[in-house]
C-alpha positions as CSV (number, residue, x, y, z in Angstrom):
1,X,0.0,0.0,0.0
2,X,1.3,3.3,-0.7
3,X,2.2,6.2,1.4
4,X,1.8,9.6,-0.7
5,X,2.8,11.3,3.0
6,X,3.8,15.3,2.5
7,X,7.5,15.7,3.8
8,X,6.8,16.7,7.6
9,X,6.5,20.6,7.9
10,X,9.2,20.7,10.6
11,X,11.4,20.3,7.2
12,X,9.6,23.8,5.1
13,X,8.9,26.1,8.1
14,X,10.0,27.3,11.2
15,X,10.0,25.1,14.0
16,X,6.8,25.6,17.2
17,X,8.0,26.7,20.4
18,X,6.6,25.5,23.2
19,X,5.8,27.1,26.4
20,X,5.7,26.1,29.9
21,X,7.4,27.6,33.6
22,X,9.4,25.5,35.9
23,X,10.9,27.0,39.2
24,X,9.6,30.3,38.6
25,X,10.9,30.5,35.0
26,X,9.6,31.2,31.7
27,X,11.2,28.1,29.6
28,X,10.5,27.0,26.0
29,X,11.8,24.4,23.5
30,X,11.5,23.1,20.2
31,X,8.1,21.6,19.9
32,X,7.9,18.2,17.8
33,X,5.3,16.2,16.4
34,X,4.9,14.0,13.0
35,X,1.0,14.0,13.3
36,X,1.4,18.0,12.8
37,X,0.0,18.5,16.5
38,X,0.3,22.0,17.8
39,X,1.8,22.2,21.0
40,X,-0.7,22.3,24.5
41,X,-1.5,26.0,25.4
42,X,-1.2,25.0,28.9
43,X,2.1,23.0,30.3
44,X,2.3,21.8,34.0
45,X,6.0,20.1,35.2
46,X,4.4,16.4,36.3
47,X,6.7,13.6,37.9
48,X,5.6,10.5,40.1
49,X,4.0,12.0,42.5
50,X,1.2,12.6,40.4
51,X,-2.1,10.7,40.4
52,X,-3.4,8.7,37.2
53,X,-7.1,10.4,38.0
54,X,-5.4,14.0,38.3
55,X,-3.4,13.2,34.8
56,X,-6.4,12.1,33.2
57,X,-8.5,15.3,34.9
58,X,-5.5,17.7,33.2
59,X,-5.5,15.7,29.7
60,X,-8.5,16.1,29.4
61,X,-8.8,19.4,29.6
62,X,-5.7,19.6,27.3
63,X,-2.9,20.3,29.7
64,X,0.9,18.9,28.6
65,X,2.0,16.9,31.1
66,X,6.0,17.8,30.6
67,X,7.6,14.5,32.6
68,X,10.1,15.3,35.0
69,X,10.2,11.3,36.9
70,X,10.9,7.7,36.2
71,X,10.9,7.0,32.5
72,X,9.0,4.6,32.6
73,X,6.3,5.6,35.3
74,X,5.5,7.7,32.3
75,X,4.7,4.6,30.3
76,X,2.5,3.2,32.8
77,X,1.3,6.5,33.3
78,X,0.0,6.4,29.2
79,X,-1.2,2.9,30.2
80,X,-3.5,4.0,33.0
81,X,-4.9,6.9,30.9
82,X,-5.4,4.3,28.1
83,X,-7.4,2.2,30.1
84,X,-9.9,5.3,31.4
85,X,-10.4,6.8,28.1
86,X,-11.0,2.9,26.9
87,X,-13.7,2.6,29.6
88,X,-17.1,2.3,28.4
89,X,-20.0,4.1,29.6
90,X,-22.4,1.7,31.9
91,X,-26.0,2.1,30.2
92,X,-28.8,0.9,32.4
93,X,-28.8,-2.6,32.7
94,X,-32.7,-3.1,31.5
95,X,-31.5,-0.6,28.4
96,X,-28.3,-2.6,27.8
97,X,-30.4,-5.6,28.1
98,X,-32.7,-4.8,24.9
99,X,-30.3,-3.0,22.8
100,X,-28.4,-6.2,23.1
101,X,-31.2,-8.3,22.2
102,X,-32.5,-6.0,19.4
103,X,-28.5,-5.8,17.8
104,X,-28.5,-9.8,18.0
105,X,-32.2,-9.9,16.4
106,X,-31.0,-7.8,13.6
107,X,-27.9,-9.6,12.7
108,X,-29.6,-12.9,12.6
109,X,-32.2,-11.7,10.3
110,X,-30.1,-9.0,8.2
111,X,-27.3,-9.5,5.9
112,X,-24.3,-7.2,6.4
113,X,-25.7,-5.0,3.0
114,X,-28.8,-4.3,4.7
115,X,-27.2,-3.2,7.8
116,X,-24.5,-0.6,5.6
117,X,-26.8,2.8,6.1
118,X,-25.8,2.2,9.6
119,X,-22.1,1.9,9.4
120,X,-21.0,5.5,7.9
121,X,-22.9,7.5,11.0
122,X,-20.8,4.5,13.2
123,X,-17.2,4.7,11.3
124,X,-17.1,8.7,11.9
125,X,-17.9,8.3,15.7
126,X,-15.3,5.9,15.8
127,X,-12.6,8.2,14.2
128,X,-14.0,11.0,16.3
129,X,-13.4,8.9,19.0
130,X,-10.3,7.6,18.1
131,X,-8.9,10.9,17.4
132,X,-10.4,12.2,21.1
133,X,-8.3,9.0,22.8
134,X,-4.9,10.3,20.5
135,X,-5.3,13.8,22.2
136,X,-5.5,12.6,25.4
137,X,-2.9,10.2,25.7
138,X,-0.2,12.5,23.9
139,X,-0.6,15.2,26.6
140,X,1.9,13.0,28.4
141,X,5.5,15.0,27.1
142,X,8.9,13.8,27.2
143,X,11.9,16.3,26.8
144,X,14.8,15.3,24.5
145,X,18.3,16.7,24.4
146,X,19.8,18.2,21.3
147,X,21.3,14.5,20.4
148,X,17.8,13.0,21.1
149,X,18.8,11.7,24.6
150,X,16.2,11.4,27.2
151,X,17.0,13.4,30.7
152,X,15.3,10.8,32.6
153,X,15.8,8.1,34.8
154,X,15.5,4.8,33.5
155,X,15.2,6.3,30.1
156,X,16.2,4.3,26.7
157,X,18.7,4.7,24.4
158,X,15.9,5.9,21.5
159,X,18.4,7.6,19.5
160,X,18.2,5.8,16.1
161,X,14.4,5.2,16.5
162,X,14.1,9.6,16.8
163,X,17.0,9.7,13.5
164,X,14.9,7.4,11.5
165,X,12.0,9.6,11.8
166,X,13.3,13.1,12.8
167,X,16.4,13.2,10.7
168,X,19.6,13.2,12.2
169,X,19.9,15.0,15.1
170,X,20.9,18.4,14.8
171,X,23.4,20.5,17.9
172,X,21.7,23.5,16.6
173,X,18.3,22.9,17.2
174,X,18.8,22.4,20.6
175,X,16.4,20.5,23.2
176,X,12.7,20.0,22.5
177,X,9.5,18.4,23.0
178,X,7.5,15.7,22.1
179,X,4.6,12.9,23.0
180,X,6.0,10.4,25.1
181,X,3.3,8.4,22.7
182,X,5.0,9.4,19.5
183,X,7.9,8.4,20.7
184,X,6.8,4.8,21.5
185,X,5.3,4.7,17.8
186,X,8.7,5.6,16.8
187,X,10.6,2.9,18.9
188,X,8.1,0.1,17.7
189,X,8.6,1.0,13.8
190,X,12.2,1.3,14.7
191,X,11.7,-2.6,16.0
192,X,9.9,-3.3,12.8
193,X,12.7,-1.9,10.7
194,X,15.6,-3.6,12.2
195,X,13.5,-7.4,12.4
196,X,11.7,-7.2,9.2
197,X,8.5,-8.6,8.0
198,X,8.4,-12.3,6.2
199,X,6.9,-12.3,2.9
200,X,6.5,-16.0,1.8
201,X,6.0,-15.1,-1.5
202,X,9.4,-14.1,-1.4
203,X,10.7,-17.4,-1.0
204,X,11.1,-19.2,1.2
205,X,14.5,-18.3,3.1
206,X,14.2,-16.5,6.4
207,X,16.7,-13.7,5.9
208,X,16.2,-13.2,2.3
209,X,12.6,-12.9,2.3
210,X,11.9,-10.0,4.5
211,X,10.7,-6.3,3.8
212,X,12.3,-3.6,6.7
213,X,9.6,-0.9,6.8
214,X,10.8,2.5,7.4
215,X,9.1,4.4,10.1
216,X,6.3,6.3,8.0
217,X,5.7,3.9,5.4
218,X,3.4,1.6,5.5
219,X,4.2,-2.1,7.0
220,X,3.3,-5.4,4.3
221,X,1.7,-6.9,7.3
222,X,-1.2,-8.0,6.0
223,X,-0.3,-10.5,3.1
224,X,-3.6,-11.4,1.2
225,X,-3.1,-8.8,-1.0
226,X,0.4,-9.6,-1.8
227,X,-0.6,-13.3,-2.2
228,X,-3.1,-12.1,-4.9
229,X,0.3,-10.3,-6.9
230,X,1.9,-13.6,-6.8
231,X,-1.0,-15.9,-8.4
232,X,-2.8,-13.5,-11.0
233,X,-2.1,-15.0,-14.1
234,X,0.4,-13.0,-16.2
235,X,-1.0,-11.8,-19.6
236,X,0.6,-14.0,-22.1
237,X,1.7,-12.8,-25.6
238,X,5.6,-12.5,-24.7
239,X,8.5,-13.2,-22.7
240,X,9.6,-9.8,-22.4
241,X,7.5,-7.7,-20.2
242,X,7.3,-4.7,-18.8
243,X,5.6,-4.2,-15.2
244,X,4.8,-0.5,-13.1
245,X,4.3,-0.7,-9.6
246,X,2.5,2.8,-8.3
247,X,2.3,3.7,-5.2
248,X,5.2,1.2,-4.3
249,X,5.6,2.2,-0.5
250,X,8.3,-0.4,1.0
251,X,8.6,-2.3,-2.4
252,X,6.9,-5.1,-1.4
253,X,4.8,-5.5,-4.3
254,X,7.6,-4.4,-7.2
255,X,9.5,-7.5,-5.7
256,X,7.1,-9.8,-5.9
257,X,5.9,-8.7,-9.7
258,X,9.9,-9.0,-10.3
259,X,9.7,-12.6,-10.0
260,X,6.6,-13.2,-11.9
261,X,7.6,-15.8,-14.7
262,X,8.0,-13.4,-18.2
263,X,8.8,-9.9,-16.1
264,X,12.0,-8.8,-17.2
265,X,12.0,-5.6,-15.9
266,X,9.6,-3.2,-12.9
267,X,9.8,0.4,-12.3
268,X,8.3,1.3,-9.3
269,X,6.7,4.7,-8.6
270,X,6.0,6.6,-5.2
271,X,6.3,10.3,-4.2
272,X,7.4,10.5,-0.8
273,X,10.9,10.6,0.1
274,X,10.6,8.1,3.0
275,X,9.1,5.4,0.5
276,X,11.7,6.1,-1.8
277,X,14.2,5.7,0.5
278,X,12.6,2.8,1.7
279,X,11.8,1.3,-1.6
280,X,15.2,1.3,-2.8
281,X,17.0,0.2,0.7
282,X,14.7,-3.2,0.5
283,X,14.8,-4.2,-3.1
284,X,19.1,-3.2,-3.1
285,X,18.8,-5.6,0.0
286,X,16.7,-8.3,-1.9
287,X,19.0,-8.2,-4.9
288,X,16.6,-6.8,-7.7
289,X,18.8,-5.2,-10.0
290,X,15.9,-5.2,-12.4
291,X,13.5,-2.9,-10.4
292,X,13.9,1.0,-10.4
293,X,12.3,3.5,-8.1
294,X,11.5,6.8,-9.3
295,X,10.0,10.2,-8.2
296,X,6.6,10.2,-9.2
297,X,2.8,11.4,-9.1
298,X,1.5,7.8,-10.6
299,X,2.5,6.9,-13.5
300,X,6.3,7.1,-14.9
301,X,6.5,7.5,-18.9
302,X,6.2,5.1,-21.2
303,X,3.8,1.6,-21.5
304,X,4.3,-1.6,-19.5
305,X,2.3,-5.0,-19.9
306,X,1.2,-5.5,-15.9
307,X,1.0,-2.1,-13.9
308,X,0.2,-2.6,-10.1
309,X,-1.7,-0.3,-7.9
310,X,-2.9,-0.7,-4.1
311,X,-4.4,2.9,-3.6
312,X,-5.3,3.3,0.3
313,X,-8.8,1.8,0.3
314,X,-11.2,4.4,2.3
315,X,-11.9,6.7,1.0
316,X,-11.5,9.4,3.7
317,X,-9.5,12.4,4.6
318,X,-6.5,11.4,6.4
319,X,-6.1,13.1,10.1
320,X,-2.3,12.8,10.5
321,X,0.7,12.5,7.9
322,X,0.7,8.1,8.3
323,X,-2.5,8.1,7.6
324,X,-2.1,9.0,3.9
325,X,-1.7,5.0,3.8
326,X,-4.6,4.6,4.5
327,X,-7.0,7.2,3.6
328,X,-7.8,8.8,0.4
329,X,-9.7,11.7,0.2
330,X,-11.9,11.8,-2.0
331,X,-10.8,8.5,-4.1
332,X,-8.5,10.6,-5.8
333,X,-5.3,8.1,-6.3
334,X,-7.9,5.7,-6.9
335,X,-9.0,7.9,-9.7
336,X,-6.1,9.0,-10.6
337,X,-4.8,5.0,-11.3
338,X,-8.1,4.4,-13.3
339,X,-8.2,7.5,-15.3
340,X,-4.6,7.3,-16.4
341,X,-4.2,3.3,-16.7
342,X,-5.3,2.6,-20.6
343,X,-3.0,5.4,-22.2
344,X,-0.2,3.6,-19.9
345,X,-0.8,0.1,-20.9
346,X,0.6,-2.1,-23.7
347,X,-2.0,-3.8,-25.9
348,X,-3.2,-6.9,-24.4
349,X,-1.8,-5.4,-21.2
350,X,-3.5,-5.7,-18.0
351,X,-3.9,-2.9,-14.7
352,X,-4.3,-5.0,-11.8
353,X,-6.0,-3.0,-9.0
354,X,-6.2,-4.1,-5.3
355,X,-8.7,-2.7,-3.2
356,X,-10.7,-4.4,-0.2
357,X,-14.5,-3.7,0.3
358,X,-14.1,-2.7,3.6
359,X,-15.4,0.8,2.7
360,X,-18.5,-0.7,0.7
361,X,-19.4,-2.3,4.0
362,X,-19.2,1.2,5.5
363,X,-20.7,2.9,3.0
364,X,-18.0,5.2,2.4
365,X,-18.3,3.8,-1.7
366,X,-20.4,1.5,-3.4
367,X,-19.7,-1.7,-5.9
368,X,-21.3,0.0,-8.5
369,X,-19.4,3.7,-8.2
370,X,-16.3,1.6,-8.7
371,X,-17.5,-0.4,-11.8
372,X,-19.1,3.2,-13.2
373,X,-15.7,4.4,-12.3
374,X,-13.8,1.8,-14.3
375,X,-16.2,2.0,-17.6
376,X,-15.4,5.8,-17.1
377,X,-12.1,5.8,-17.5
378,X,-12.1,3.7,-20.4
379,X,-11.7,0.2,-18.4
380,X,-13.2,-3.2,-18.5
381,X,-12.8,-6.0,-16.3
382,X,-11.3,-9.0,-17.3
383,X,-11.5,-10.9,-14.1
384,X,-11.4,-10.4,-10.4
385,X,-9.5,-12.5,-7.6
386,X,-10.8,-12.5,-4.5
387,X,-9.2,-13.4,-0.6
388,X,-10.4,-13.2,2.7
389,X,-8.3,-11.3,5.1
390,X,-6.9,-13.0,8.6
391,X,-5.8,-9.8,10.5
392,X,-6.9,-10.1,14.1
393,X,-9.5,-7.4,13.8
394,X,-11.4,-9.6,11.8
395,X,-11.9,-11.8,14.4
396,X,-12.2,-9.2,17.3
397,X,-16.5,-9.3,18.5
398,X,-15.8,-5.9,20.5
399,X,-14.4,-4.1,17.8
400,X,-16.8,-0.8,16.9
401,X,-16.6,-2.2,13.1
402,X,-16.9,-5.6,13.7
403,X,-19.2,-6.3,11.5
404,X,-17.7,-4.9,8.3
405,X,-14.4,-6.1,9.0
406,X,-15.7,-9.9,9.1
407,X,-17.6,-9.4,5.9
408,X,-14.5,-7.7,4.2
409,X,-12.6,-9.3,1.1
410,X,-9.5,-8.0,-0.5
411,X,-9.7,-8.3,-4.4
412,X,-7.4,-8.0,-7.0
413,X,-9.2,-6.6,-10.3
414,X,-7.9,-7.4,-13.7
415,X,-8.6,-4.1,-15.8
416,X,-7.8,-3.8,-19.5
417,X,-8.8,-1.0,-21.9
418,X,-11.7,-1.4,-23.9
């Protein structure tokens, strides 16, 4: 899946400042965050001594908690907030009662389509509440030193986990500021990056078959729809062909087209500098001399027989830079692949377009907007491969969008011009 993220703005305008007093002082420091957060207009000094229910009271309310304690009492401290904005509202037993009953009722007489109106109103309170829970846990605040050392006790050694998604560290910019949260997102894609993710249809050998996401790029952890790359038939007619992968993200996908019997050759496309980067640190690692990255909105020049796409599948607007893999506003690189695919393909060439459901489900998009959007562009279908996905959520009874996950399939759609 691809990333299309905007370089962060810490990297085309001045850096945020933020704000708080300690021992009778006016202080400030270099405010960070990668979600484009502005800084809390209130800052109080917190350490151990303070209370979980008096955190949560000031987090709330949107008071930084700037950490002066024990490392990780801080991460605990995250936890414990976690677990009260994760706390659901007790209804009244005799109302829980019924509105139990009456959900059960409906799914045993309704199919998942019928119950769709429903999900859009539910999907929007669930990023609304989703976004409310990010707010309050990143009022927890961690100071860094101008090397991206942590001042505090029991702190880690996080200095390659901040380069990797900072830039390197800088003397000049001094201290600064960031969510003790964001910093644990960076750690664990740090983690992710140095272990790796197995791709089977990679082969078979452990340390030969793995992609190393970058932080900010999205991770190949979900492998139906790479699965679907490796068994689409290839378009026959010759032995010499020509594949585009757009979008390519870690380069997941370009690899596995690269060793498609017949493909002699892949470019593969993104626009962001971290999926670039990524991109071409995976597939140098791999050994694919045959696959080359470039810079580019889509579509490189030129024809190829097989040309890839995974657009991010819902079509939403994106509330934080990583979530440009998974949200696209208004459809548009969705649109974007359709519209331009014929003048890009060979003859008797084929666009194969991945896209899950989920969002029909939610009714973000319909089944037959997409078809009206493929005869638009100039498109038919020439067949469609379908796979059920097996990502825990899927599985997960509690989850606000249960129900549309567990009806989800991923699809690969074989598109040729008309």
């Amino acid at each position: 899946m691809p990333t299309n993220l905007p370089i962060s703005p810490e990297a085309s305008s001045p850096a945020p400042l933020i704000h708080w007093t300690e021992g009778g002082e006016a202080r400030s420091a270099r405010w960070r965050s990668e979600r484009g957060a502005a800084p809390p207009k209130r800052v109080v000094i917190a350490d151990d001594s303070l209370s979980a229910d008096a955190a949560y009271r000031l987090a709330c309310e949107g008071t930084g908690l700037l950490w002066r304690g024990d490392f990780q009492n801080a991460r605990m401290l995250v936890q414990a907030l976690a677990r009260r904005v994760d706390k659901p509202a007790k209804p009244k037993r005799d109302k829980r009662v019924k509105a139990q009953k009456a959900g059960e009722a409906a799914e045993a007489i309704a199919p998942v389509e019928a119950l769709a109106p429903v999900f859009p109103e539910a999907f929007h309170l669930h990023r609304q509440a989703q976004a409310q829970r990010a707010r309050v846990l990143s009022m927890v605040l961690i100071p860094f030193d101008a090397d991206y050392s942590i001042p505090l006790r029991r702190a880690p050694d996080a200095k390659k986990a901040c380069a990797e998604a900072w830039g390197p560290a800088k003397e000049a910019n001094g201290s600064s500021v960031a969510s003790l949260r964001e910093l644990m997102g960076f750690i664990s894609a740090h983690e992710w990056r140095r272990k790796g993710v197995p791709i089977p249809a990679l082969g078979e050998d452990g340390p030969h078959n793995r992609i190393h996401p970058h932080y900010g790029v999205f991770s190949p952890v979900r492998g139906e729809y790479i699965d679907l790359v490796a068994q689409a038939p290839v378009p026959e007619g010759t032995a010499d062909l020509l594949g585009f992968d757009i979008g390519t993200g870690t380069g997941v996908l370009a690899a596995v087209l690269a060793l498609r019997s017949g493909v002699q050759r892949v470019i593969a496309t993104d626009q962001d500098p971290r999926a670039l980067a990524c991109a071409r640190d995976n597939l140098k690692r791999l050994g694919f001399p045959q696959i080359e990255v470039r810079e580019a909105d889509l579509f490189p020049e030129g024809r190829a027989h097989i040309i890839v796409c995974n657009p991010p599948w819902l079509p939403a607007r994106p509330g934080s830079p990583v979530e440009h893999a998974v949200y696209d506003e208004d459809s548009r690189m969705l649109l974007g692949f359709l519209n331009g695919l014929a003048a890009h393909l060979e003859p008797k060439g084929e666009g194969w377009l991945i896209l899950s459901d989920f969002a029909e489900h939610l009714g973000l998009r319909t089944r037959a907007w997409l078809l009206a959007a493929i005869d638009a562009a100039g498109l038919k279908v020439v067949d469609r491969l379908d796979a059920q996905p097996h990502h825990p959520k899927a599985a997960d009874a509690s989850d606000a969008l249960h129900a549309a996950r567990a009806a989800e399939v991923t699809s690969l759609w074989r598109l040729a011009a008309k």
